[in-house]
C-alpha positions as CSV (number, residue, x, y, z in Angstrom):
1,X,-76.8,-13.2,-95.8
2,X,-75.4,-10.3,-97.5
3,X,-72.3,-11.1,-99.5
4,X,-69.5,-9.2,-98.4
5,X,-67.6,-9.2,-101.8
6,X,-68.8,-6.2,-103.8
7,X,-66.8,-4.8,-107.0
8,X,-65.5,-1.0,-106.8
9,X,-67.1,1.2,-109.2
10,X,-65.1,4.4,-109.0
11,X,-61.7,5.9,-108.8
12,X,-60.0,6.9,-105.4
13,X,-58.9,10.6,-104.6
14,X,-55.5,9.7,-104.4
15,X,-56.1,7.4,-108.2
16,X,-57.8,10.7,-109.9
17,X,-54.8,12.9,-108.4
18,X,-51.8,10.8,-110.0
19,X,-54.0,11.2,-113.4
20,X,-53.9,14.1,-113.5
21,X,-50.6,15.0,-112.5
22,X,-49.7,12.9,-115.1
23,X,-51.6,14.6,-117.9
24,X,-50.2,18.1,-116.6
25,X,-46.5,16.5,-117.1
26,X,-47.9,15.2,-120.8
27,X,-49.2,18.6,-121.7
28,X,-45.8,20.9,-120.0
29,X,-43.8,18.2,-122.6
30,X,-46.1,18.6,-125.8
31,X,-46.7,22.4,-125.1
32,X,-43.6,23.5,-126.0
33,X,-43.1,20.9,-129.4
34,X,-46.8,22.6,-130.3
35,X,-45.3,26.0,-129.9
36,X,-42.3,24.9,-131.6
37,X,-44.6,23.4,-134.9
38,X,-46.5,26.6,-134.7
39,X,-43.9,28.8,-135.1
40,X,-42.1,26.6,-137.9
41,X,-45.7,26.7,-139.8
42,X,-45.8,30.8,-139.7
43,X,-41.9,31.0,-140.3
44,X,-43.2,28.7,-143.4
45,X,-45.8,31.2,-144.6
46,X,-43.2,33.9,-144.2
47,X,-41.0,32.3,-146.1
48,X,-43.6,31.6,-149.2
49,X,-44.1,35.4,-148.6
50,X,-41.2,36.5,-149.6
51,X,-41.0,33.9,-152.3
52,X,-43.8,35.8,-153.6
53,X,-42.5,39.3,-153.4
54,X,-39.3,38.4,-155.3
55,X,-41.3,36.3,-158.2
56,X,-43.6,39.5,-157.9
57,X,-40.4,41.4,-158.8
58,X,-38.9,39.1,-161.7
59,X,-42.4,39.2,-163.3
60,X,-41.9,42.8,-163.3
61,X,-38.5,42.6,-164.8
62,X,-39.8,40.2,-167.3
63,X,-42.6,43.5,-168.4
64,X,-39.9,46.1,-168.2
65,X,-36.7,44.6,-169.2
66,X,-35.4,46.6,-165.2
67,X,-36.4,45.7,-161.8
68,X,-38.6,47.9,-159.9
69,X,-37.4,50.9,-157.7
70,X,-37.8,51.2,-154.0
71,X,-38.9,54.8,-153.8
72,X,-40.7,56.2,-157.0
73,X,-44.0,58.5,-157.7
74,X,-45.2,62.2,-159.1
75,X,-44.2,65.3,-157.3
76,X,-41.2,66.8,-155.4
77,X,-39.4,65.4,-151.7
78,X,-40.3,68.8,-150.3
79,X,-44.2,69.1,-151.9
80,X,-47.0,67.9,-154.5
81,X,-48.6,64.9,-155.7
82,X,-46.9,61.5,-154.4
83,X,-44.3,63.1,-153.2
84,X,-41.6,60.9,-154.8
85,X,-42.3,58.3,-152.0
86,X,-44.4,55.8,-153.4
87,X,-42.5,51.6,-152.5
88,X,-41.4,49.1,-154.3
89,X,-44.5,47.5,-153.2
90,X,-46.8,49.8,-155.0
91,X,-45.0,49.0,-158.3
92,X,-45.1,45.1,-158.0
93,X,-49.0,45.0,-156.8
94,X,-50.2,43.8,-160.3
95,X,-48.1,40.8,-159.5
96,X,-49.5,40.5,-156.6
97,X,-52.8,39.5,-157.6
98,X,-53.1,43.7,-156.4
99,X,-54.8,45.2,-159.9
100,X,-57.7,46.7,-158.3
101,X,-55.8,48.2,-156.0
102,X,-53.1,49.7,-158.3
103,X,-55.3,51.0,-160.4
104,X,-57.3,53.1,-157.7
105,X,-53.4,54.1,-156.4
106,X,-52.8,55.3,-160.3
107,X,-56.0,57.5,-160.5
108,X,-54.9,59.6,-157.2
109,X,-51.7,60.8,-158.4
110,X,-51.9,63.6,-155.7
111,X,-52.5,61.4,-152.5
112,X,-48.9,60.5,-150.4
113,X,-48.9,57.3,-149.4
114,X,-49.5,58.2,-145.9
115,X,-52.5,59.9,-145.8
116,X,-55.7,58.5,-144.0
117,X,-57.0,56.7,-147.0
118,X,-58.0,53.2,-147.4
119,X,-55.3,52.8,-150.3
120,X,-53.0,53.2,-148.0
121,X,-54.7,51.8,-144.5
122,X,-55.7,48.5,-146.4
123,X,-53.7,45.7,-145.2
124,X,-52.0,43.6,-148.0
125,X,-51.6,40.1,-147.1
126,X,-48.7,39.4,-148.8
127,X,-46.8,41.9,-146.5
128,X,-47.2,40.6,-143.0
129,X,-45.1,37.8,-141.6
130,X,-47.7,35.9,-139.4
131,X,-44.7,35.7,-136.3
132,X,-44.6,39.4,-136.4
133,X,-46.1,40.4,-132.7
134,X,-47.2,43.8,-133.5
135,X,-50.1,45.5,-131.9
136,X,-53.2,46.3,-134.6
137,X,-53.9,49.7,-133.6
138,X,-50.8,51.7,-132.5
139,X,-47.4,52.1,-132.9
140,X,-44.3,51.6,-131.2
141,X,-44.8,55.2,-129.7
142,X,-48.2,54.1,-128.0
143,X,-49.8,56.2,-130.9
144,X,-52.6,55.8,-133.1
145,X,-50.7,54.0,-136.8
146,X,-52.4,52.8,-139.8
147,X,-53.2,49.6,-140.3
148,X,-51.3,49.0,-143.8
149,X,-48.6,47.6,-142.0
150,X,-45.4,45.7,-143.9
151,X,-43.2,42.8,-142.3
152,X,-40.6,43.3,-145.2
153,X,-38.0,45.6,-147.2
154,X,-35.9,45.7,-150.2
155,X,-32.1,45.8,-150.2
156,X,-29.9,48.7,-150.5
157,X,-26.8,47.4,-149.7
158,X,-24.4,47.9,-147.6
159,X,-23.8,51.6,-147.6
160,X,-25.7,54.0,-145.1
161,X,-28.8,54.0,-146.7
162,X,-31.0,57.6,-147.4
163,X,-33.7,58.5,-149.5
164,X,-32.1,62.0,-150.2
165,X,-28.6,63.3,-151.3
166,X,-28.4,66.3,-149.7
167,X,-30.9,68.2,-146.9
168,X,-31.6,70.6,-149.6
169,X,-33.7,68.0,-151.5
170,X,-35.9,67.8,-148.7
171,X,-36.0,71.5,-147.7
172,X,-35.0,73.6,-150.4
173,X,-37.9,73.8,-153.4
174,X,-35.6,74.1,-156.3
175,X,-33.1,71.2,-155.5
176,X,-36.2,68.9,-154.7
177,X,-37.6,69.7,-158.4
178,X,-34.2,68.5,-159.5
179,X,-34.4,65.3,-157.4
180,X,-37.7,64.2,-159.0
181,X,-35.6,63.3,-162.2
182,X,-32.6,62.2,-160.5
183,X,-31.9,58.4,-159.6
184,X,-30.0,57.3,-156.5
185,X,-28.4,54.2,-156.5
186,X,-26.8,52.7,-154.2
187,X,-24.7,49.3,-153.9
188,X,-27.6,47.1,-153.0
189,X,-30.2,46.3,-156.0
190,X,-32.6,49.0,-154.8
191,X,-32.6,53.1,-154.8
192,X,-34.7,56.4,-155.7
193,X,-35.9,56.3,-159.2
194,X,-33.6,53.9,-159.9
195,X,-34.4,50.8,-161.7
196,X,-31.3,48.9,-162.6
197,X,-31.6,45.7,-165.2
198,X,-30.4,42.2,-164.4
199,X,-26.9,42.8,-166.0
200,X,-25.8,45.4,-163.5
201,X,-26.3,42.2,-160.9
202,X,-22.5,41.0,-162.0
203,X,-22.3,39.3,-158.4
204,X,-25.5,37.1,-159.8
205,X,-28.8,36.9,-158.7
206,X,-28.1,33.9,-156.6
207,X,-25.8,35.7,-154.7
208,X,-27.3,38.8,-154.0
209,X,-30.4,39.9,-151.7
210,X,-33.5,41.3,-153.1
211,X,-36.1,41.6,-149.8
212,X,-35.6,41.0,-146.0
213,X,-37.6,41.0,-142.8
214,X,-37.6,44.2,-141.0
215,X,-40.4,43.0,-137.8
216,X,-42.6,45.4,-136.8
217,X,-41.8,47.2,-133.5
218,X,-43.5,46.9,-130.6
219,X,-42.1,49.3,-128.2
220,X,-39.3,52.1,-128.0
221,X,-36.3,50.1,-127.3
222,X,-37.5,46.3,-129.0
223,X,-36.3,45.0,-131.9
224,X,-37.0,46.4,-135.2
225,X,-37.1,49.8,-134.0
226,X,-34.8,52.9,-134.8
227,X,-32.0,54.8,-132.9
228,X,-31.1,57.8,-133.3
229,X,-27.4,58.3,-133.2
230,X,-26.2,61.4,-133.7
231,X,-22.4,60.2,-134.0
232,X,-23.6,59.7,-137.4
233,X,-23.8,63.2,-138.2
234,X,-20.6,62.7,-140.4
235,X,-21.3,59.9,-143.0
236,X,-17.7,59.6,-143.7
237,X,-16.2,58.9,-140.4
238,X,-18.9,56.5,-139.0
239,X,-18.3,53.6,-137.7
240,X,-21.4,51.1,-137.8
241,X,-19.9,49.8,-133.9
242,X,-21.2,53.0,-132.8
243,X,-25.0,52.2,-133.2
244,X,-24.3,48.3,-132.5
245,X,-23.2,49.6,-129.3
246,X,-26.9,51.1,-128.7
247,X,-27.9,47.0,-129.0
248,X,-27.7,45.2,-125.6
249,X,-28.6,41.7,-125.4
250,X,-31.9,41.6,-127.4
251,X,-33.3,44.9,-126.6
252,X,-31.4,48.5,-126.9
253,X,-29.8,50.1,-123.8
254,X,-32.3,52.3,-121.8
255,X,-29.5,55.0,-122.9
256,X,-30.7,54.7,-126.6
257,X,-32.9,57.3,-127.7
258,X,-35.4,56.3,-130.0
259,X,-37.1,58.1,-133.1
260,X,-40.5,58.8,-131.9
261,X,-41.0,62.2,-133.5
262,X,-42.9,60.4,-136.2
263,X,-44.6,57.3,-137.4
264,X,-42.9,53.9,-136.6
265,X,-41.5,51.7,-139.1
266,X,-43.2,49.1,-140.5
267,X,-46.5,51.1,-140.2
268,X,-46.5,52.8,-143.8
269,X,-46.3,49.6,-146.5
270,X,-46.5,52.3,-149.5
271,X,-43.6,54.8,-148.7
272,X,-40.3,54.0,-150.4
273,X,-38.3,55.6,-148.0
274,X,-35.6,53.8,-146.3
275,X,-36.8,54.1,-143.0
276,X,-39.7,52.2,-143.9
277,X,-39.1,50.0,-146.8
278,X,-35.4,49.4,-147.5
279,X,-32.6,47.4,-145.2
280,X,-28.6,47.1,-145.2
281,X,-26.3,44.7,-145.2
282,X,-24.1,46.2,-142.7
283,X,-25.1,44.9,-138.8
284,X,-26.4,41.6,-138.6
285,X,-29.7,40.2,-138.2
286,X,-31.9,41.2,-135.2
287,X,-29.6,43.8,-133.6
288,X,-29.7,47.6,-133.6
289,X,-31.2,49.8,-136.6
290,X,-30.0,53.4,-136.4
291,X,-30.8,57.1,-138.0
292,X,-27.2,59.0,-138.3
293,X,-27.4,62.1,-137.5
294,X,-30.1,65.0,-135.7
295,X,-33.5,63.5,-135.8
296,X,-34.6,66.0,-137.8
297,X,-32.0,66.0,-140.1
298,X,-31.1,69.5,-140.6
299,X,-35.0,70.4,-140.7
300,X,-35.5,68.0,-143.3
301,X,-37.6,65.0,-141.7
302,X,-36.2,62.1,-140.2
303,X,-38.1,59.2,-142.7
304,X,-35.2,60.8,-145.3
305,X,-32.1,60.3,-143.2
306,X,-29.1,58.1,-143.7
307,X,-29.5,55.1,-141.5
308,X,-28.4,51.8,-141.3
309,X,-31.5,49.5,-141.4
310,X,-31.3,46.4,-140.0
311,X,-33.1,43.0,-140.8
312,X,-35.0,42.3,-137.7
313,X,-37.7,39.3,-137.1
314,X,-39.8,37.2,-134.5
315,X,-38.4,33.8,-135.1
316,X,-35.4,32.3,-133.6
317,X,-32.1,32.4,-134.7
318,X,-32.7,34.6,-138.0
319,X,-34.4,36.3,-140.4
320,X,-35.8,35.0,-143.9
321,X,-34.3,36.6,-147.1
322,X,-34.9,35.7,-150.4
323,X,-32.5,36.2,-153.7
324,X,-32.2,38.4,-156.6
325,X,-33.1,34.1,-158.3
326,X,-36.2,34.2,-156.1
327,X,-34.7,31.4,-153.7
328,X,-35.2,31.9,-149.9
329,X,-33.4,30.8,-147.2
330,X,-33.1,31.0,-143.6
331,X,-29.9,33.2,-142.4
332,X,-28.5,33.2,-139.2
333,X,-27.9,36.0,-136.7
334,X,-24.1,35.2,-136.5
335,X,-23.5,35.4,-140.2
336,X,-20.1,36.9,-140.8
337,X,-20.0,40.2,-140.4
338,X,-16.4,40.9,-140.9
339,X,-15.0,44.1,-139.8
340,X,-17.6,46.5,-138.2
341,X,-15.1,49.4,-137.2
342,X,-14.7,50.3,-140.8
343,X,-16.5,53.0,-142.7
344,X,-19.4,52.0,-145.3
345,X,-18.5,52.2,-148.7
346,X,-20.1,55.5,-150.5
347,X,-23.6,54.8,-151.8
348,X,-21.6,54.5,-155.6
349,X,-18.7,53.1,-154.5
350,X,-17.8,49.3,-156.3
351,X,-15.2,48.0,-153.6
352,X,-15.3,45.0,-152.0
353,X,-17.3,44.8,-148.9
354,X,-15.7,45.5,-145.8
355,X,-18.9,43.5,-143.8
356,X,-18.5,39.5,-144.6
357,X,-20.6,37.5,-146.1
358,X,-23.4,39.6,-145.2
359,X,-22.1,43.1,-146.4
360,X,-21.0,40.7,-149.8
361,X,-24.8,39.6,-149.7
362,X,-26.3,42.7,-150.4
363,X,-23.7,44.1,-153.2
364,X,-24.8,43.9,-156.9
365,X,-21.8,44.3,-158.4
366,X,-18.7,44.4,-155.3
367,X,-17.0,41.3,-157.2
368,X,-17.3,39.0,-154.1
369,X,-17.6,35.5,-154.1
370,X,-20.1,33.8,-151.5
371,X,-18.8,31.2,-150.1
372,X,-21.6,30.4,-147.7
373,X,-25.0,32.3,-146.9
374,X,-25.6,31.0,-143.1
């Protein structure tokens, strides 16, 4: 007689479907704390990036008794040689672990730094925060960009910050020969030809800014691209609420018009001009970045224009910074700002700042005190 007791060797439909409903609701729960641990590892690496940068710059200081200068390099703003637009970068690569690489940008003293050169296309390590979402081979135009691209700038303060004077030392032959020997300073730590020493920092190194974010853009109207406004056509009655007005929620308004006429930032890691390689202290953190003034800037090229250059980056909340000490920290998008109808002080001027704790931030010598950094 057959027993009619027999043991059950497999799962039911109904069994196999609560399993794995279950594991979909484990993995929709861990997905999001996986994210959140990936991002906080690459926000890590940024972080030891710019540690980097800024012990890259001391070590410099150490050598030369003056900190680097942003912009720097052989020729003339109009013509010849370098140009006058080799970065800060460029200057602190043998610190960088960068000799080779130095050395081969030293024995081409009449390449620019944007030429299609592998000097110039190689990408540094050091100079790319791992969260930045950029796309490898074009720019924020849709057009073909180098690939030595740069995650991070160098503070100019928070006065409307140009790589020029006047028009005339981009367009006029005789005032760009003067240029090439002239410094421009400005009231962050970093200018044209300028290479201040660790006394002129009387605010102290803990309290002031040496390099920033600035994320690579990704399309027209994202973050970390550049507005043109051309309110900003007189420097002296600008308000910075006029460009934060282009910034609407976390994108600019479809209103905005962008600077496409050229290359992108964050797409040339070896030119010292503002547009690419410096930041302000004037807007905060991941809002609008703006050019003031015709995009051409009186025929003169928009990469030299005034601007206000904002901070900009993929994670959360912030941007990373580090100090003049070479400490970094984390700062917050609503870090005080103070009053943003008020004019920038001039590029020279030693007032206090008129922007917070972040305008007070970027000053070298504006006699503020810091109370708090977030």
């Amino acid at each position: 007689m057959r027993n009619r007791f027999f043991r059950r060797t497999g799962f039911t439909l109904v069994e196999l479907l609560v399993v794995i409903a279950i594991i979909g609701i484990l993995v929709g729960l861990l997905l999001p704390a996986v994210q959140a641990a990936r991002e906080a590892a690459r926000r890590m690496q940024c972080s030891n990036n710019l540690k980097q940068l800024s012990l890259a710059a001391l070590n410099y200081e150490s050598a030369n008794q003056r900190f680097p200068a942003r912009q720097s390099g052989t020729g003339y703003l109009i013509s010849g040689g370098q140009r006058m637009r080799l970065s800060i970068f460029v200057s602190i690569l043998p610190y960088m672990e960068q000799n080779a690489r130095y050395s081969n940008i030293l024995a081409r003293p009449n390449a620019f730094p944007w030429e299609n050169h592998v000097d110039w296309n190689v990408q540094i390590p050091g100079l790319l925060c791992p969260s930045d979402a950029f796309s490898a081979t074009t720019d924020a135009r849709g057009a073909g960009a180098p690939s030595g691209k740069c995650s991070y700038a160098a503070n100019g303060g928070d006065n409307y910050l140009a790589s020029v004077l006047t028009p005339a030392e981009r367009t006029n032959l005789a005032a760009s020969i003067m240029a090439a020997t002239r410094p421009l300073s400005n009231r962050g730590v970093f200018g044209r030809n300028d290479y201040p020493r660790i006394g002129a920092l009387t605010d102290g190194t803990s309290n002031t800014l040496m390099f920033a974010e600035r994320s690579i853009p990704t399309e027209l109207l994202g973050k970390g691209m550049v507005i043109v406004d051309a309110a900003g056509s007189n420097l002296n009655s600008y308000s910075p609420l006029s460009c934060r007005a282009y910034w609407v929620g976390n994108r600019y308004a479809a209103t905005s018009a962008p600077f496409n006429q050229d290359t992108s930032p964050g797409h040339r890691w070896g030119d010292g001009t503002a547009f690419f390689t410096g930041f302000t202290t004037i807007l905060p953190p991941n809002t609008a970045s703006c050019l003031l003034g015709d995009p051409n800037w009186q025929s003169g090229g928009g990469h030299f224009a005034p601007g206000i250059w904002t901070p900009s980056s993929d994670h959360t909340g912030g941007v990373n910074a580090a100090n003049c000490d070479g400490s970094v920290r984390f700062l917050s998008d609503s870090i005080d700002t103070g009053n943003l109808a008020m004019v920038a002080p001039a590029f020279n001027g030693g007032a206090l700042s008129p922007y917070g704790v972040w305008g007070a931030m970027g000053t070298k010598a504006g006699g503020e005190v810091v109370a708090s950094q977030e």
